[in-house]
C-alpha positions in Angstrom: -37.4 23.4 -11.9 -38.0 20.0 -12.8 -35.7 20.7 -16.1 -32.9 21.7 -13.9 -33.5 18.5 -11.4 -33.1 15.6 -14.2 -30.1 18.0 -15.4 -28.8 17.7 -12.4 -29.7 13.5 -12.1 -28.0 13.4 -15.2 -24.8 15.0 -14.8 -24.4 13.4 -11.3 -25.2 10.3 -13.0 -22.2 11.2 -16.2 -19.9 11.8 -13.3 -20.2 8.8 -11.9 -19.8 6.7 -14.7 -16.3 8.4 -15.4 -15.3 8.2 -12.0 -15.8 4.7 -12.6 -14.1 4.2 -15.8 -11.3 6.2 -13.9 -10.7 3.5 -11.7 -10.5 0.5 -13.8 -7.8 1.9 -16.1 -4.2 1.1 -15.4 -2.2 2.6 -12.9 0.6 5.2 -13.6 3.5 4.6 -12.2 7.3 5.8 -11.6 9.9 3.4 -12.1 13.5 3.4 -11.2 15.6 0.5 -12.7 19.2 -0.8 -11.8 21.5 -0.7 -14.8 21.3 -4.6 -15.2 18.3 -6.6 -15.7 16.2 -6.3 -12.7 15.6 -9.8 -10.8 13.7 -8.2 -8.2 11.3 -5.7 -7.5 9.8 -3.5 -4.9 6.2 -1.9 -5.5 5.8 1.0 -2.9 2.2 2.5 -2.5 2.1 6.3 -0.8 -0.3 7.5 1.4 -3.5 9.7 1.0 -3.4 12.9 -0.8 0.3 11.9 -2.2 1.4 10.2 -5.1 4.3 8.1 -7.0 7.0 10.9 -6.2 6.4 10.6 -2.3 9.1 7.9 -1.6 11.1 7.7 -5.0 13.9 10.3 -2.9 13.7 7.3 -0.6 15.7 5.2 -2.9 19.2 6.6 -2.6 18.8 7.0 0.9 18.7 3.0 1.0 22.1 2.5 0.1 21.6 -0.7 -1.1 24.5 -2.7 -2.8 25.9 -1.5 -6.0 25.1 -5.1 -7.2 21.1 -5.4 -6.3 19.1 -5.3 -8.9 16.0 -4.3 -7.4 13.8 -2.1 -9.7 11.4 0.3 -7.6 8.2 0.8 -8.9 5.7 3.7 -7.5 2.3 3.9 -8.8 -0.1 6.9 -8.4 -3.3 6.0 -6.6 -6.4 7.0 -8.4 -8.1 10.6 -7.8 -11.0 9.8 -5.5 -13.2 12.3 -3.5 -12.2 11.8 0.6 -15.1 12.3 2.7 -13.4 13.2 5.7 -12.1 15.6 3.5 -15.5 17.5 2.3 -15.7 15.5 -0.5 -12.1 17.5 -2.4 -10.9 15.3 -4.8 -7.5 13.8 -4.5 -5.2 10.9 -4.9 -6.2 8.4 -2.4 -6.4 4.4 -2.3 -9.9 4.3 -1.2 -11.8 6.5 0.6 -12.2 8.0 4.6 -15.8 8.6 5.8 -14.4 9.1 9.8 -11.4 9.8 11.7 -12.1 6.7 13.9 -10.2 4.3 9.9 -11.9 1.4 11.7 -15.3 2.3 12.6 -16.7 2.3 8.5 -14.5 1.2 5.7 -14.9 1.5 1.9 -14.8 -1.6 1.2 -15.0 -1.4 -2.7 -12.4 1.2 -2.6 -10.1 -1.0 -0.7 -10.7 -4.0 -2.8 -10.9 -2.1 -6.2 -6.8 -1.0 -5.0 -6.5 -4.7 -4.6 -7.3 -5.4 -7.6 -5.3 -2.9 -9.4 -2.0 -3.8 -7.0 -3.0 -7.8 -7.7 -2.5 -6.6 -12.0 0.7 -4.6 -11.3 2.4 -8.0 -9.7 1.3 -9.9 -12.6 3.0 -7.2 -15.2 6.1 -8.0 -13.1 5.7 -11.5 -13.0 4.9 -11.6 -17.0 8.1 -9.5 -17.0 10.2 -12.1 -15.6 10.4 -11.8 -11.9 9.5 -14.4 -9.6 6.7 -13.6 -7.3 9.1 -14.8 -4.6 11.0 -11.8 -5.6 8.6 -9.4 -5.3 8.3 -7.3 -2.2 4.9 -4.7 -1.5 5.7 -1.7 0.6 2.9 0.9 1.6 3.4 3.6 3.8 -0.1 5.1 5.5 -3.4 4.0 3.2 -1.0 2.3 0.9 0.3 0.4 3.4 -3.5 -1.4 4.1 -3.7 -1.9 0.7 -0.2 -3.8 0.4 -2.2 -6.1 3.7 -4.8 -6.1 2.0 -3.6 -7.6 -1.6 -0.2 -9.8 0.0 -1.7 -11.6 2.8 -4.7 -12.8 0.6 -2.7 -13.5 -3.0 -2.2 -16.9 -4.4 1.3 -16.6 -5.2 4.3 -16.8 -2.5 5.8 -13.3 -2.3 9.0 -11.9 -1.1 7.6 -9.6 1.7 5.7 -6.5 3.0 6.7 -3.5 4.0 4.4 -1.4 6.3 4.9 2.0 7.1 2.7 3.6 9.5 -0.4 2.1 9.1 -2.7 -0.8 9.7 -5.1 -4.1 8.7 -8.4 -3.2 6.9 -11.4 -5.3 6.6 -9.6 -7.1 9.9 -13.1 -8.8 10.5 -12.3 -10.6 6.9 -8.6 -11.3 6.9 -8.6 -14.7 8.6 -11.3 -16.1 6.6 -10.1 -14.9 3.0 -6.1 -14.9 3.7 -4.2 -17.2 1.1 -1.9 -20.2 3.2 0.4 -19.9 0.6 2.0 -16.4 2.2 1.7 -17.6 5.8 5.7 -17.3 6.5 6.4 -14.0 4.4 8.0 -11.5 6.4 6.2 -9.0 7.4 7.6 -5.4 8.6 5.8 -3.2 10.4 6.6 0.5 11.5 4.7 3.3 13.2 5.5 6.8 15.2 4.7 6.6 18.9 3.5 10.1 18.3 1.1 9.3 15.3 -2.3 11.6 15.4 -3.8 9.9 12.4 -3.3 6.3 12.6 -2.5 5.8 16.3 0.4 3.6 17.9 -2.5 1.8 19.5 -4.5 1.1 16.8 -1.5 -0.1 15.1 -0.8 -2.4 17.4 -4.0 -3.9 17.5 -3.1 -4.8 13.8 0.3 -6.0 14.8 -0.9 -8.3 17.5 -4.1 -9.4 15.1 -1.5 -10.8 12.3 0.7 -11.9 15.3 -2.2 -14.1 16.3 -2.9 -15.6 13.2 0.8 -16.7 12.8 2.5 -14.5 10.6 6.2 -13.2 10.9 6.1 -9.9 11.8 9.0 -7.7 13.1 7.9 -4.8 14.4 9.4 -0.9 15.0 8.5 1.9 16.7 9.7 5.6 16.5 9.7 9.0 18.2 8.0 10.4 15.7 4.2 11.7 14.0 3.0 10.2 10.7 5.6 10.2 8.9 9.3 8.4 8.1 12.6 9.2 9.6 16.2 8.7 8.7 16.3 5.9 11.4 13.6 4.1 10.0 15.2 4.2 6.5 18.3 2.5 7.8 16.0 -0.4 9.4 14.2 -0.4 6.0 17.2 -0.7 4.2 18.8 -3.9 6.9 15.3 -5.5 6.2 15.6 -5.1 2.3 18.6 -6.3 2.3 18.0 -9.5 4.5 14.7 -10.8 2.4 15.9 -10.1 -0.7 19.6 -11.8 0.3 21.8 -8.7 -1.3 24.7 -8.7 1.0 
C-alpha cells in the first residue's frame, strides 16, 4: 500500500511538472496574411474549450478593404484542466473553479496568458509592426486576458477588442495599469441574453474601466454567448476606424 501511495505522489508529481513545461512553451497559432507586407496586425484570443480556428471564418466576414494590410493572428490557448468542468482537460486561458468568474480567480493562470500574449506582441513588434499598430481582440476568457495584458503593457497599442466578456483581477487593475494605454480604444460587446458571463456583470466591467478613464464604446445584442452577424459589421466599422483603412 505504501508502494502504490509514493507511486501515486510520484506520478502526480511527473504530471505536474509537464503541465508546467506545457505552459511556458510558445504558443501555436493560425495566421492569415494580406498579399502585401502586413503593417498591422490583429491578435484574436478564443474563448474556453475552443481554439485558433474559432474566429479565423470571422475574417471574410469583415469585409475589410482590399488595400488593409492587417495580418490576423489566432493562437491556441494552452490545454489546462477546468474545474468547473470536473477537472476534463481542454484548451482554456486559465482556469474556472465557480460559476460566480468573480468570486475566485486563477490568478497564475491569468497572468501566465499574460505573459504568453505580452511575447506574441513582441514577435510582431521584432517583425516590424509598430505597437501602435497592433490591436488585441478576445472573445469570452480571451477577452480578460486581452484586459488583462493591454491595459497594463508598456507600449501604446492600437486597441482592444472585447467580445463577451469582462475585467479580471478588477481589485488590481487600477494599481498595476500602464498610463501609457490610457486613451486606446476600447470596444466592448456582450448579449443581453448571456447565461455565462452576464450582461450585468459585464457592465460592472464597462462602468469600472469607464471610471478609471478609459475610452470605451460599448454594444449590446439580443443574443446568448456568442457573436452575431450584426456584431461583425460593428466589429468591422471599429477596425476600420482605429486602424484608419478607409
Amino acid at each position: 500500500m505504501r508502494l502504490v501511495k509514493t507511486f501515486l505522489i510520484l506520478l502526480t508529481f511527473i504530471t505536474t511538472i509537464v503541465y508546467a513545461q506545457t505552459m511556458n512553451e510558445s504558443l501555436e497559432k493560425i495566421e492569415i496574411n494580406p498579399v502585401e507586407k502586413a503593417d498591422a496586425v490583429v491578435i484574436w484570443l478564443h474563448g474556453l474549450g475552443a481554439d485558433g480556428h474559432d474566429f479565423e471564418p470571422i475574417v471574410p466576414e469583415l469585409a475589410l478593404p482590399k488595400s488593409a494590410k492587417v495580418r490576423f493572428v489566432f493562437p491556441h490557448a494552452p490545454e489546462r484542466p477546468i474545474t468547473i468542468n470536473g477537472g476534463y482537460v481542454m484548451r482554456g486561458w486559465y482556469d474556472i473553479v465557480k460559476t460566480d468568474i468573480g468570486a475566485k480567480q486563477d490568478v497564475e493562470g491569468i497572468k501566465s496568458s499574460q505573459r504568453q500574449l505580452e511575447a506574441l506582441i513582441e514577435a510582431e513588434i521584432a517583425a516590424g509592426i509598430p505597437a501602435e499598430r497592433i490591436i488585441l481582440a478576445g472573445f469570452s476568457q480571451g477577452g480578460a486576458i486581452i484586459l488583462q495584458t493591454g491595459l497594463r503593457y508598456p507600449k501604446l497599442l492600437g486597441g482592444l477588442m472585447v467580445l463577451s466578456s469582462y475585467v479580471p483581477l478588477a481589485d488590481t487593475l487600477e494599481t498595476e495599469r500602464h498610463e501609457v494605454n490610457q486613451d486606446i480604444p476600447v470596444f466592448m460587446a456582450h448579449g443581453k441574453q448571456d447565461d455565462v458571463i452576464t450582461h450585468s456583470f459585464a457592465e460592472q466591467s464597462r462602468d469600472q474601466l469607464i471610471k478609471l478613464g478609459y475610452k470605451v464604446e460599448w454594444n449590446s445584442y439580443s443574443m446568448p454567448h456568442g457573436v452575431l452577424p450584426e456584431e461583425i459589421e460593428d466589429i468591422s466599422w471599429w477596425l476600420r476606424k482605429v486602424l484608419k483603412l478607409d
